[in-house]
Structure formats: structure tokens, C-alpha cells
VEXSENU-446728 format. One record per residue (C-alpha): x, y, z. Coordinates in steps of 0.5 Angstrom, whole numbers, padded with zeros to 4 digits, always signed. Layout:
BEGIN
XYZ...
This chain:
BEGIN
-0057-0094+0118-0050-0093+0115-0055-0090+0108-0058-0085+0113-0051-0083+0115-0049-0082+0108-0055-0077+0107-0054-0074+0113-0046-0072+0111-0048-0070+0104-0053-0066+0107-0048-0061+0111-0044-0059+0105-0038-0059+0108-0033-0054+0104-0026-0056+0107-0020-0049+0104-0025-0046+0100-0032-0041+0100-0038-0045+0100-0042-0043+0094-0048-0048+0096-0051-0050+0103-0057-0054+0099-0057-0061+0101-0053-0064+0095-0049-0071+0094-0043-0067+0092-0039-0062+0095-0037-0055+0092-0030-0051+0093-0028-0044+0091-0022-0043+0088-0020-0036+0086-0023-0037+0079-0023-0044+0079-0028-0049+0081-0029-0056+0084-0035-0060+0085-0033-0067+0088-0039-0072+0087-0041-0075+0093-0046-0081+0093-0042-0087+0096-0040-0092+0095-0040-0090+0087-0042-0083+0086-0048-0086+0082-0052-0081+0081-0060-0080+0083-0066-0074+0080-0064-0070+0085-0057-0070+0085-0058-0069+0078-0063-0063+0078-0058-0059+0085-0052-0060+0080-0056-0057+0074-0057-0050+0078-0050-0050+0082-0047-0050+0074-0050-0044+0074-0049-0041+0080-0041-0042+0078-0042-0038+0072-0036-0033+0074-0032-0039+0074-0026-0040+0068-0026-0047+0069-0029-0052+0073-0027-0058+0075-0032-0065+0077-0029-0071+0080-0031-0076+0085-0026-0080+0090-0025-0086+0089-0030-0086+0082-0032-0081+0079-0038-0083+0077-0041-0090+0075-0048-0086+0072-0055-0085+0074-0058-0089+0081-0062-0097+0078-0068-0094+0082-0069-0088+0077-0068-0093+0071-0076-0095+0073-0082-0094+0068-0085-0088+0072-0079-0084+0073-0076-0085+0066-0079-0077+0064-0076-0075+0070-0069-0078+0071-0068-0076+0063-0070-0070+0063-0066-0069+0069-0059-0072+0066-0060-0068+0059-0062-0061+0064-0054-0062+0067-0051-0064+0061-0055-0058+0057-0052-0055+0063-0045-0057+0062-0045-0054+0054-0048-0047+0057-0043-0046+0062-0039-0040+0061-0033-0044+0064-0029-0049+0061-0030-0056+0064-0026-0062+0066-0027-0068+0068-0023-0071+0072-0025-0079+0072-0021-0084+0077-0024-0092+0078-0031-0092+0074-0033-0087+0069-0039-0091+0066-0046-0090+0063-0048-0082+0065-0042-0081+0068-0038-0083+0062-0043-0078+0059-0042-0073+0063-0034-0073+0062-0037-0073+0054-0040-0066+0055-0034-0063+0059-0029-0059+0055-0023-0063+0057-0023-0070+0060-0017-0072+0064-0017-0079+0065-0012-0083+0071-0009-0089+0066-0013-0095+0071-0020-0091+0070-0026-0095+0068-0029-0092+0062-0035-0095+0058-0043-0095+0057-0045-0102+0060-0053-0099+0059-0053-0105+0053-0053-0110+0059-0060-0107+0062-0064-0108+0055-0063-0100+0054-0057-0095+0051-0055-0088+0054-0058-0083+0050-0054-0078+0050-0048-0082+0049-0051-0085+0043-0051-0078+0041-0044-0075+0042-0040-0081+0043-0039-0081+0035-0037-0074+0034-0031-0075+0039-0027-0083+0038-0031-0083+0030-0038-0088+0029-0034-0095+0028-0031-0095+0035-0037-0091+0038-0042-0097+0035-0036-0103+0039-0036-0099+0045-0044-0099+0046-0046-0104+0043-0041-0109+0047-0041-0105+0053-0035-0106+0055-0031-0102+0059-0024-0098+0057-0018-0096+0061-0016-0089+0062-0010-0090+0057-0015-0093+0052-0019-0087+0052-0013-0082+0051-0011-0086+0045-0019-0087+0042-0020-0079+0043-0025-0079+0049-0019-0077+0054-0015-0071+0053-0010-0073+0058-0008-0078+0062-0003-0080+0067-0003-0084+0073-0006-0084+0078-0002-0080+0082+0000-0075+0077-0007-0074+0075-0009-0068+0081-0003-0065+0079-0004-0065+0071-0011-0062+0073-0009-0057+0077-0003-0054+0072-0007-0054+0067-0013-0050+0072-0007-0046+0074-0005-0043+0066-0012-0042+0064-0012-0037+0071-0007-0033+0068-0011-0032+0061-0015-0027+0059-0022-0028+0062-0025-0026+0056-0022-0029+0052-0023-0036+0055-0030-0035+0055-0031-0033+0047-0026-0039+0046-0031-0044+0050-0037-0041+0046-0033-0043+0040-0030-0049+0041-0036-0052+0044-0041-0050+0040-0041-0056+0035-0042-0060+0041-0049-0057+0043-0052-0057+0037-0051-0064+0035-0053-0064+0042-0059-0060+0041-0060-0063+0034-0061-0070+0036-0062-0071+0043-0070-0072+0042-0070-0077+0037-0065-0081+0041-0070-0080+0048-0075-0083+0043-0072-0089+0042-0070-0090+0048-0077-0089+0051-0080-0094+0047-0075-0099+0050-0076-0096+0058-0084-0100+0058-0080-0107+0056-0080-0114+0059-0073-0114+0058-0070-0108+0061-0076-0109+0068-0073-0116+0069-0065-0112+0067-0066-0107+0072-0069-0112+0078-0063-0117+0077-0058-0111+0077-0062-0109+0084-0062-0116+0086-0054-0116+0085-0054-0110+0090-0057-0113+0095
């Protein structure tokens, strides 16, 4: 009952202090701030996302294309990745093609992206803050790639987590699946900032605030720019690295990871 309470919340979008951009029932919540957007992931108890909260979130980066920046936050975690019930044989095309559509979304958007990460950041969360432009981090964040544990690798995490913290760091990350604080990550390369926990809504807000006084487009040339070896590396490796983990998606291993994880749950 309390699940159906949830959904039932999610589904009324509420918008406190801002213009509704989308009245679609979603799993995150959308604000309006003059130039500036904010998307609240809204999936309790750990914003993990499903299919179609993936595939809401895609369309809504495109109707936010007027936007400077856009921010992604989730309250109290960011994001702890993509629900254990889509990681199941008969939705693996839809759950990756859905999770590749936002992230493809986010390396299009005409708009800077910021990840604002507090508590879990983990598997495509952390995926998801690694396509943002800036990634703000609280310093008790909980960053990692704990995919490894379920027989599997976040794909395309794989791909662009060695670009931006260097290959041998990225091997111990994924390989190990252990999990980073905020700090570490700043100091690695994965976080452009962080602060504390208290201080973070703050650094986030003068930074959207400096951007509102700059040229718009400038501001969109820029992103184009600076993104642009992101997205090609994205687009250049992203299917091979989707192969190899659909040879791993009809495993034992990862059947018997994945009923464990949802046993735990329980």
C-alpha cells in the first residue's frame, strides 16, 4: 500500500515555487526557474530508476531545451541506478535502450547539466552524474559501480568513466566495485566540486546564478564544444560495450545476482 501511495504522489507532479514544465506521471519532479531548471529524482526510498522513468526523463531534457543549465538532484540520494527488476533477461534491450536514450539526452541537451550527488550516487546514477557537464558532490556522497557484484558492468560506465578519473583508476573502480566519498571523487576527477553537505545546495545555486548573467549563446556554443569528445566517445563506443554486456545478461550468474539482490530487499 505504501508503494501504491508513492506512485500515486509521483504521479501528481507537484511543482512547489516554479512553472510545471510536465504534468506526466514521472518518478521526478520538474521546477522552472527563470533560465534555469531543476529535476528532483523522486523514487523512494533510493530514487533507483525504472524504464519508464528513464524514458519520461529523456523527453523532459528535451522540452527543457530553452534552459542554461539544468540541475538533477535526488533528496536524500541521488540516484542508487537502474530498479533490479529491469536487470531481468526479457528487459535488458528495453532497460539499456531506455538508460542510453537519457544519457544520449544529456550529451545533446543544449543546456549545461549538473549533478547535484548526495548519499548514493551508484551504478547508473553514477553514470548519469558522468554524462552531466559538472558534477557537484556533498563530501559524504556515495559514489561507485557496485554492477561487478551482480555478475555484470555498467556499460556506459565502462565507456566514459576512463576519460574522466584515467584507465587505471577506472579498472580499480569497476572492477572492485567499491564505493567513493564525494571527496574522493573531487580529488579523482569524477566531481568538479564538493563541499559539505550543508554547503552543497548553496555552491549550486551561485554557480547557476553566474551562468544566468552570461551570454546565452555563448553558453550553448560552449557546451556544444566542451562536450563534444564526451559524445563521440559515447557514440563510438557505446555498442560494443552494449554487446558485451548482453553476452553477460542470459548468465546464471547474473539470474542468481539479481534474485539474491531482490531477496535482500524483501
Amino acid at each position: 500500500m505504501g508503494e501504491e501511495k508513492g506512485r500515486d504522489e509521483r504521479s501528481v507532479g507537484k511543482i512547489v515555487g516554479a512553472t510545471a514544465v510536465s504534468s506526466e506521471p514521472t518518478g521526478f519532479r520538474v521546477e522552472r526557474r527563470g533560465d534555469s531548471a531543476l529535476v528532483t529524482f523522486a523514487r523512494p526510498p533510493a530514487n533507483a530508476l525504472d524504464i519508464a522513468t528513464l524514458d519520461a526523463l529523456s523527453r523532459e531534457v528535451s522540452r527543457l531545451a530553452s534552459a542554461r543549465t539544468i540541475v538533477f538532484s535526488g533528496d536524500p540520494h541521488f540516484c542508487a541506478g537502474v530498479s533490479i527488476a529491469d536487470h531481468v533477461p526479457e528487459k535488458i534491450e528495453s532497460m539499456l535502450a531506455a538508460m542510453h536514450g537519457f544519457l544520449r539526452a544529456l550529451l545533446e541537451a543544449p543546456a549545461f547539466t549538473i549533478a547535484r550527488v548526495t548519499g548514493a550516487c551508484l551504478g547508473g546514477g553514477a553514470e548519469i552524474a558522468l554524462a552531466c557537464d559538472f558534477v557537484y558532490a556533498a563530501e559524504d556522497a556515495r559514489i561507485g559501480f557496485p554492477e561487478i557484484g551482480l555478475a555484470c558492468f555498467p556499460p556506459a560506465g565502462a565507456v566514459l568513466l576512463p576519460a574522466a578519473i584515467g584507465g587505471p583508476a577506472a579498472a580499480d573502480w569497476l572492477a572492485t566495485g567499491r564505493t567513493i566519498s564525494g571527496r574522493e571523487a573531487e580529488r579523482a576527477g569524477f566531481a568538479s566540486r564538493c563541499a559539505s553537505g550543508a554547503a552543497l545546495a548553496g555552491a549550486v545555486e551561485m554557480v547557476v546564478a553566474e551562468m544566468e548573467t552570461r551570454s546565452a549563446a555563448a553558453l550553448r556554443e560552449l557546451a556544444a564544444v566542451v562536450r563534444s569528445p564526451k559524445r563521440r566517445l559515447f557514440e563510438d563506443s557505446i555498442a560494443a560495450s552494449e554487446e558485451a554486456y548482453r553476452r553477460l545478461a542470459t548468465s546464471p550468474e547474473l539470474a542468481e545476482a539479481v534474485a539474491a539482490h531482490a531477496a535482500r530487499k524483501k
